[in-house]
TIRO-2110 file (N, C-alpha, C; in Angstrom, 1 decimal):
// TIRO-2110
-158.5, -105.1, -92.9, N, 1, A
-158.1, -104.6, -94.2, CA, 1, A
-157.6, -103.1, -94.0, C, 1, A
-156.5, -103.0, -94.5, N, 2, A
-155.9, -101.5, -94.3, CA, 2, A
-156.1, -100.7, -95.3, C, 2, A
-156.6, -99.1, -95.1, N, 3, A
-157.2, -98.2, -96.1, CA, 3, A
-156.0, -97.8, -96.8, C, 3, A
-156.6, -97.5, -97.9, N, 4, A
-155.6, -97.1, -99.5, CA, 4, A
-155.4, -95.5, -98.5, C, 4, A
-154.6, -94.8, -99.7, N, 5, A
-154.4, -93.4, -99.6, CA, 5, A
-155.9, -92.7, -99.9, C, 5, A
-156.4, -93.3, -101.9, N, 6, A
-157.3, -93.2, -101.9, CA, 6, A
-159.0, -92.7, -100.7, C, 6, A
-159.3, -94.1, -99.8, N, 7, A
-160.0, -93.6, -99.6, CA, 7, A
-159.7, -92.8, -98.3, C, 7, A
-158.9, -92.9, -97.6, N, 8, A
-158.5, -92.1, -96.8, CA, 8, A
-158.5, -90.6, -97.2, C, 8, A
-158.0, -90.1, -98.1, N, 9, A
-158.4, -89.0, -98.9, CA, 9, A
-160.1, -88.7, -99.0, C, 9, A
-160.8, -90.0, -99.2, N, 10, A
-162.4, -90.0, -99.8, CA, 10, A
-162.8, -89.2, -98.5, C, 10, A
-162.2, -89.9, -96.9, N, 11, A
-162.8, -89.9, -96.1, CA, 11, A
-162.9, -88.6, -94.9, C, 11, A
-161.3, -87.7, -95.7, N, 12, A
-160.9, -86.5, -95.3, CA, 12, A
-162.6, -85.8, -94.6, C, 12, A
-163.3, -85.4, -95.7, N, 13, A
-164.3, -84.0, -95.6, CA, 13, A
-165.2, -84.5, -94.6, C, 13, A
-165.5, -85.7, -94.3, N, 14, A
-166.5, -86.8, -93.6, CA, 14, A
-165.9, -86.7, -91.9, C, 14, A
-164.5, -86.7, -91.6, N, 15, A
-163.8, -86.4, -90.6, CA, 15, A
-163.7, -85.3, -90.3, C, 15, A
-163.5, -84.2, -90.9, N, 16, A
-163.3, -82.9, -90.8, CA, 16, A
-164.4, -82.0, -89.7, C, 16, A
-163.6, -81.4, -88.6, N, 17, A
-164.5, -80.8, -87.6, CA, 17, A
-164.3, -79.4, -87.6, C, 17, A
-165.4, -78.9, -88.4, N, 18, A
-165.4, -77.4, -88.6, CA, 18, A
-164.9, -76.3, -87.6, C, 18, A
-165.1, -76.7, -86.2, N, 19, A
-165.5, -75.9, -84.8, CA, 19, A
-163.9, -76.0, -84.8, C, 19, A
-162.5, -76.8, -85.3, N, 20, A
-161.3, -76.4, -84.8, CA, 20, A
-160.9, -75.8, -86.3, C, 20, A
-161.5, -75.1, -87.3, N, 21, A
-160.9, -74.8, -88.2, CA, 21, A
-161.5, -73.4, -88.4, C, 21, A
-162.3, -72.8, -87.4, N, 22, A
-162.6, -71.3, -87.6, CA, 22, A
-162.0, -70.4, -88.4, C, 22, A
-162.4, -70.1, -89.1, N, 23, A
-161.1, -69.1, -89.8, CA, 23, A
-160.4, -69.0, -90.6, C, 23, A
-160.0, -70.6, -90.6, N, 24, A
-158.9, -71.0, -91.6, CA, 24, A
-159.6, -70.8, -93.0, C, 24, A
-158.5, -70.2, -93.7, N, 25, A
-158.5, -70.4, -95.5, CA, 25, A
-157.2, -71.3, -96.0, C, 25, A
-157.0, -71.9, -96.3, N, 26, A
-155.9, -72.6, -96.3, CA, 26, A
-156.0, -73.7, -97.5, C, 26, A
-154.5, -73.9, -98.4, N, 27, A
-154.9, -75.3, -99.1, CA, 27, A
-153.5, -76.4, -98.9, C, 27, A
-153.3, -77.2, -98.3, N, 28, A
-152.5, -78.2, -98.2, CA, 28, A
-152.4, -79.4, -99.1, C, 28, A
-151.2, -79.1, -99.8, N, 29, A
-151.2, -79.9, -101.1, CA, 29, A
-150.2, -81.3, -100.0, C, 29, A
-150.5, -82.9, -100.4, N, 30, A
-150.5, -83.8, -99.8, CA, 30, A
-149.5, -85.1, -101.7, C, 30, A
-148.0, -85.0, -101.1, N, 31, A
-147.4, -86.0, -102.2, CA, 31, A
-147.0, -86.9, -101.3, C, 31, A
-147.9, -88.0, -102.2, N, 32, A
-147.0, -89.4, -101.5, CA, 32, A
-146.5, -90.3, -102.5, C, 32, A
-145.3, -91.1, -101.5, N, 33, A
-144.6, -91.6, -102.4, CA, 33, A
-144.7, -92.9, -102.2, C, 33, A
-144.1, -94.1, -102.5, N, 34, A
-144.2, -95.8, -102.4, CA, 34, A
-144.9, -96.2, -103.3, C, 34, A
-146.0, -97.3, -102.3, N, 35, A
-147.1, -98.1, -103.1, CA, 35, A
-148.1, -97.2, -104.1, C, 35, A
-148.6, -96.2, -103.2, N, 36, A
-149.9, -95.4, -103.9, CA, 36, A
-149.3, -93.8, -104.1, C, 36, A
-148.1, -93.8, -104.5, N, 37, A
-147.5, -92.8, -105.0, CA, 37, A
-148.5, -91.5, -106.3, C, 37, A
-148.9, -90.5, -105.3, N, 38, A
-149.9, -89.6, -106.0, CA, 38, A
-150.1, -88.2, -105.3, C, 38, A
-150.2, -87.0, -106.4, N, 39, A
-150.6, -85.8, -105.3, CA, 39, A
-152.2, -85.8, -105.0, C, 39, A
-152.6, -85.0, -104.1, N, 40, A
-153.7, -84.7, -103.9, CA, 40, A
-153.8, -83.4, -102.9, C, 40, A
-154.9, -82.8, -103.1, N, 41, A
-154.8, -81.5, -102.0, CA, 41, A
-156.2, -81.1, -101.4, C, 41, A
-156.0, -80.2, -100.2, N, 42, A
-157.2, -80.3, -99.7, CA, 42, A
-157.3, -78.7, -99.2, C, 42, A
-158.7, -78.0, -100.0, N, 43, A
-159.1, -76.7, -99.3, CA, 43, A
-159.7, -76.9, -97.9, C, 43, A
-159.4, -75.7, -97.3, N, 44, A
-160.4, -75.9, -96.4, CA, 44, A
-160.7, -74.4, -96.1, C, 44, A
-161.6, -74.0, -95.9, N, 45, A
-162.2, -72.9, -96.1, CA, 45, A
-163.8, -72.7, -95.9, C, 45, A
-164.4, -71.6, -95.0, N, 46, A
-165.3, -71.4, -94.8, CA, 46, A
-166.2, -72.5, -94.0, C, 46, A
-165.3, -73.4, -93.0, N, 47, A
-165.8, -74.5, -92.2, CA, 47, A
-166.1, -75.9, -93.4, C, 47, A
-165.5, -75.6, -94.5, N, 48, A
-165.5, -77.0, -95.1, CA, 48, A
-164.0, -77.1, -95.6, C, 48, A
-164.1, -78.6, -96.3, N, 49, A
-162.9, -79.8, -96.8, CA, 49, A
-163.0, -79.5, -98.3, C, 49, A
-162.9, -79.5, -99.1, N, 50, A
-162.5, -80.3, -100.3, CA, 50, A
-162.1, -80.8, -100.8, C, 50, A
-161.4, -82.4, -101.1, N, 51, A
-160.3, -82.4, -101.6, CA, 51, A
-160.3, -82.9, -102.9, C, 51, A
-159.1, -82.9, -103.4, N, 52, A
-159.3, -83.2, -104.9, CA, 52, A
-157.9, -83.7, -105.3, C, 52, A
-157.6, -84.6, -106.1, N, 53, A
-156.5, -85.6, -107.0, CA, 53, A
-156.0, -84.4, -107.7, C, 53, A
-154.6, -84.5, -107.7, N, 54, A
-153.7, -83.1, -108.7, CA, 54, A
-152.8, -82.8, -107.9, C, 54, A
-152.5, -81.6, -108.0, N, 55, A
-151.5, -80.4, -107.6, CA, 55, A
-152.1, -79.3, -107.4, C, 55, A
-152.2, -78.5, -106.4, N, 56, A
-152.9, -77.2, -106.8, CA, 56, A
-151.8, -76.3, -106.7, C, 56, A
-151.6, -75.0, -107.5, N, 57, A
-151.2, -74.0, -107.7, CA, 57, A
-150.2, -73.4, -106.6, C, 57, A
-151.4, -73.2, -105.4, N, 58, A
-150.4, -71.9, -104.6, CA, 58, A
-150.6, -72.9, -103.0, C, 58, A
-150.1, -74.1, -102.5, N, 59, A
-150.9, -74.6, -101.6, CA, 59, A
-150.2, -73.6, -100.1, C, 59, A
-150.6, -73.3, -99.2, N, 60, A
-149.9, -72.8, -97.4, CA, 60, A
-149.0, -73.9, -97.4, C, 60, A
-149.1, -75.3, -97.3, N, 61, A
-148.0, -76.3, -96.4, CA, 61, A
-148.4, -77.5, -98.0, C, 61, A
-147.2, -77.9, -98.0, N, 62, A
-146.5, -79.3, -98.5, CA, 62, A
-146.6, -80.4, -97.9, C, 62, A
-147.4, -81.6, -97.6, N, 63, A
-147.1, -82.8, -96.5, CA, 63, A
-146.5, -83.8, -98.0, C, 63, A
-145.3, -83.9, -97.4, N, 64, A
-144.4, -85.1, -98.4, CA, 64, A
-144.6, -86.3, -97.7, C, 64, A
-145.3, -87.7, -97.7, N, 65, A
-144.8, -89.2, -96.9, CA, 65, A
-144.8, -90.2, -97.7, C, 65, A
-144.5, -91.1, -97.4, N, 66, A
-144.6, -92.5, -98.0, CA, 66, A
-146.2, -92.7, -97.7, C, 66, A
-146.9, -93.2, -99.0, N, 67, A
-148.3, -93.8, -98.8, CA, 67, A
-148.9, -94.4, -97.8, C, 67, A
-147.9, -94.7, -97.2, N, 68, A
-148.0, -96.6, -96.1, CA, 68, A
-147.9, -95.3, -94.9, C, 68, A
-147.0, -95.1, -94.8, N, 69, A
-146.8, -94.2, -93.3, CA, 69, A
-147.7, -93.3, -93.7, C, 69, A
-148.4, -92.4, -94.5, N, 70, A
-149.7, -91.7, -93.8, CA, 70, A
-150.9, -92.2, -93.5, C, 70, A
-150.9, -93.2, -93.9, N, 71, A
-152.0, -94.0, -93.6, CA, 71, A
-152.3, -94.5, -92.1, C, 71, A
-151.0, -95.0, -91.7, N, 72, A
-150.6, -94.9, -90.7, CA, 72, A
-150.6, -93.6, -89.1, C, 72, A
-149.8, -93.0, -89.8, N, 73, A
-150.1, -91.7, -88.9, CA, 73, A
-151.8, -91.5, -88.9, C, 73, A
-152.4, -90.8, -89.9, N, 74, A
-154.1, -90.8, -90.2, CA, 74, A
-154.3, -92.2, -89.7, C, 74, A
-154.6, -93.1, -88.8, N, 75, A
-155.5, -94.2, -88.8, CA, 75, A
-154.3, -93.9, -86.8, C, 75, A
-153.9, -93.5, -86.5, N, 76, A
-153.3, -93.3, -85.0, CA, 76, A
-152.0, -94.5, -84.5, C, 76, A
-151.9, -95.1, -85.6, N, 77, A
-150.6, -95.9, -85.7, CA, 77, A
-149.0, -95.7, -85.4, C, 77, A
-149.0, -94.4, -86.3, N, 78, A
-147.9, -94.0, -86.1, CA, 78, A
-147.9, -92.5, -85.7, C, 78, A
-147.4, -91.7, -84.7, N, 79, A
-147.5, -90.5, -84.2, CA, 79, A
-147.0, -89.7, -85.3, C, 79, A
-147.3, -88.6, -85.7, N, 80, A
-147.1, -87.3, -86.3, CA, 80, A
-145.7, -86.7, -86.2, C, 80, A
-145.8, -86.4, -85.2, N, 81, A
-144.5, -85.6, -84.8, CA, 81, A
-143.0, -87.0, -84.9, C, 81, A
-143.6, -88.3, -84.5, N, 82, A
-142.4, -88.7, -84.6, CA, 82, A
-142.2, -89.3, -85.8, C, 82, A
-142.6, -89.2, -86.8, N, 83, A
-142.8, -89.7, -88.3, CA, 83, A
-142.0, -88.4, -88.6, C, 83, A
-142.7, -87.3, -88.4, N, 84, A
-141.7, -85.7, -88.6, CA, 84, A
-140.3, -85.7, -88.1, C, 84, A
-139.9, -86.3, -86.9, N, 85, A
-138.6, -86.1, -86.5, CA, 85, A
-137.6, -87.4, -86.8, C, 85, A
-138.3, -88.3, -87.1, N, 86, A
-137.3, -89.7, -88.4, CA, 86, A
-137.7, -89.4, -89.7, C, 86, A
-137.8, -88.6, -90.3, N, 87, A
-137.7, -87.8, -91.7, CA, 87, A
-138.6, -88.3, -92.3, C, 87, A
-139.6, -89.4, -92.0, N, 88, A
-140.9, -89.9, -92.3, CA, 88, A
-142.1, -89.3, -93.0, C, 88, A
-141.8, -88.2, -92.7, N, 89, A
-142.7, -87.0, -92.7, CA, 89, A
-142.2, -85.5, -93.2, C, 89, A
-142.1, -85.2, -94.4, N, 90, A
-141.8, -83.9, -95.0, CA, 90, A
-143.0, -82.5, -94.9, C, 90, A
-142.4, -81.5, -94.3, N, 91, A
-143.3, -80.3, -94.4, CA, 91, A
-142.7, -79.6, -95.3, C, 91, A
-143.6, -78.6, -95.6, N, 92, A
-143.0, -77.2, -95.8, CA, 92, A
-143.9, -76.2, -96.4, C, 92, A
-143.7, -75.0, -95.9, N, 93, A
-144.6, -73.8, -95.5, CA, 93, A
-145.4, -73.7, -94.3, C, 93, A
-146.2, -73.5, -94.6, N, 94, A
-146.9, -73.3, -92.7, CA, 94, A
-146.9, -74.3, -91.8, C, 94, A
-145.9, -74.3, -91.1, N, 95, A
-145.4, -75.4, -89.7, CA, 95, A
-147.1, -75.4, -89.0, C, 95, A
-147.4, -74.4, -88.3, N, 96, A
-148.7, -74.1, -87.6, CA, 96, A
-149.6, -74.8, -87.8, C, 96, A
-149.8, -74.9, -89.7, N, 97, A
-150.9, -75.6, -90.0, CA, 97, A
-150.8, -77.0, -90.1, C, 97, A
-149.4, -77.4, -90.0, N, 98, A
-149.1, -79.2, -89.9, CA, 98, A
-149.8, -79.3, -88.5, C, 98, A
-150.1, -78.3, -87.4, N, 99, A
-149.9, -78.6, -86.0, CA, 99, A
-151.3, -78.8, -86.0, C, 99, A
-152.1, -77.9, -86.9, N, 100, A
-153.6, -77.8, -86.4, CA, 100, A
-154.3, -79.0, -87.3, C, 100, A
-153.8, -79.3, -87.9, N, 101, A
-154.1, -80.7, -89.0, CA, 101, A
-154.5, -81.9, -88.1, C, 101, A
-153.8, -82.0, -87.7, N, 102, A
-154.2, -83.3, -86.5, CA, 102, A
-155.2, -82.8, -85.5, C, 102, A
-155.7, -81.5, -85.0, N, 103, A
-156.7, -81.7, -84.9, CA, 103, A
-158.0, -81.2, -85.1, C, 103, A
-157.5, -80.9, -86.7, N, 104, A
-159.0, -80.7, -87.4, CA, 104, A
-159.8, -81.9, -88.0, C, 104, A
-159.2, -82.7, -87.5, N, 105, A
-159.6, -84.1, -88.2, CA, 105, A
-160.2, -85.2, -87.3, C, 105, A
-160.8, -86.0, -86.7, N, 106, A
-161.8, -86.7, -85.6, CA, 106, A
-161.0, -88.4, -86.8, C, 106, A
-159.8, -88.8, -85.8, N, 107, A
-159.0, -89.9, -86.3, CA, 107, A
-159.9, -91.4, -86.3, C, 107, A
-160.6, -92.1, -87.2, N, 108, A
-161.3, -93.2, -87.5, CA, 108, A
-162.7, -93.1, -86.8, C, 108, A
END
């Protein structure tokens, strides 16, 4: 069975490895579009996740995908950077932080 956006989102703070996110204050607002078309965003701050259903205000980086392809990328299916370079994958604001995303996270 393949995970929703949903819980993949649930499962964000549970994956999350404090020791590569030193420092960071950061909020990365996350829109997807297709099947499970919805925003959500995620603080991270003070060695923890949060995330939460919405839009937040002021986020560092934008991750724009189709539902299905992040799932994909998140689950090691489909690579990051090459989802990013066939337009699969929308940034914008802090490039850096798209970079360190992949590995503040411990994938399945």
């Amino acid at each position: 069975m393949s995970l929703t956006v949903a819980q993949l989102m649930e499962k964000m703070p549970a994956a999350f490895m404090p020791e590569k996110a030193a420092g960071l204050d950061a909020v990365i607002q996350f829109k997807f579009t297709g099947a499970e078309a919805g925003e959500w965003y995620a603080v991270i701050k003070d060695g923890k996740v949060d995330v939460s259903k919405g839009e937040h205000a002021s986020p560092k980086m934008t991750l724009t995908a189709d539902s299905s392809d992040y799932v994909k990328i998140f689950t090691g299916e489909l690579d990051g950077m090459q989802a990013f370079m066939q337009g699969k994958l929308k940034l914008a604001g802090d490039l850096n932080l798209a970079m360190k995303l992949t590995q503040m996270f411990k994938i399945k």
